[in-house]
N, C-alpha and C positions, 0 to 999 in steps of 0.2 A: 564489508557491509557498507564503507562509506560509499563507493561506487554505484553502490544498489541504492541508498538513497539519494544523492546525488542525479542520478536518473530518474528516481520519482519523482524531487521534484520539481526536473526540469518539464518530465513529460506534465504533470500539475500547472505549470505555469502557460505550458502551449494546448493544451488539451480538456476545456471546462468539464468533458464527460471524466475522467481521469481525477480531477480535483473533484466532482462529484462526488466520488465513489470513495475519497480518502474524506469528507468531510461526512457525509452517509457513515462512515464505520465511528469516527470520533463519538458521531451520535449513540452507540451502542453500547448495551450494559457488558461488564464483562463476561457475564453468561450467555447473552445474545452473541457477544463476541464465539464465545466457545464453540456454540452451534452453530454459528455461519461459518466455523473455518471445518467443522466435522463436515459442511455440506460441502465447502468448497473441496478437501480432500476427497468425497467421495465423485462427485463429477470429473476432477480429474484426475480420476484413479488409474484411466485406461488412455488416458488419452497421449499422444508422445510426440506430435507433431509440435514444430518452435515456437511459435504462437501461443500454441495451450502452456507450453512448460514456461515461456515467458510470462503467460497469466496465472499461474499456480505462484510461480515467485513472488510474484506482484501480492497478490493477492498474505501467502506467509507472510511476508516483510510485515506487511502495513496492520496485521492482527495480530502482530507478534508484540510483547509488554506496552508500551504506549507509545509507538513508533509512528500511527497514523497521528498522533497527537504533534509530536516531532515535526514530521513534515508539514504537515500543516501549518506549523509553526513558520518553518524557512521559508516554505509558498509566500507567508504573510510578510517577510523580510523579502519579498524578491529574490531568493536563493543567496542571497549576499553569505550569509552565515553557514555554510552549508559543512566548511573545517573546524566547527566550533562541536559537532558531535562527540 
């Protein structure tokens, strides 16, 4: 898991639409949470090409207990702390 965020949040630091979308979820209830990740499982239900299964990951990790909060966190440290997980 540390690998996985690790790469969030590098890709976070090089990529504002990426940090967007991890600061967009911080903003949600945990019920909102539940049902954007029911939506997210259901669009990539079928999908298997590496891209999508990279963005399903992406996607778990960051709505998984308060991990978008996490990285957000280290984004805000410059990733300096990223072995402190």
């Amino acid at each position: 898991m540390l690998d996985a965020f690790a790469e969030i949040v590098k890709a976070c630091l090089e990529d504002e639409r990426i940090l967007s979308i991890v600061q967009q979820i911080c903003k949600l209830s945990q019920e909102e949470r539940e049902q954007f990740l029911t939506k997210v499982k259901r669009y990539f239900f079928d999908k298997n090409d590496e891209s999508s299964v990279e963005a399903y990951k992406f996607y778990l990790i960051i709505l998984e207990d308060e991990n978008a909060e996490k990285i957000l966190k280290l984004v805000e440290e410059g990733g300096r702390s990223i072995n402190k997980i």
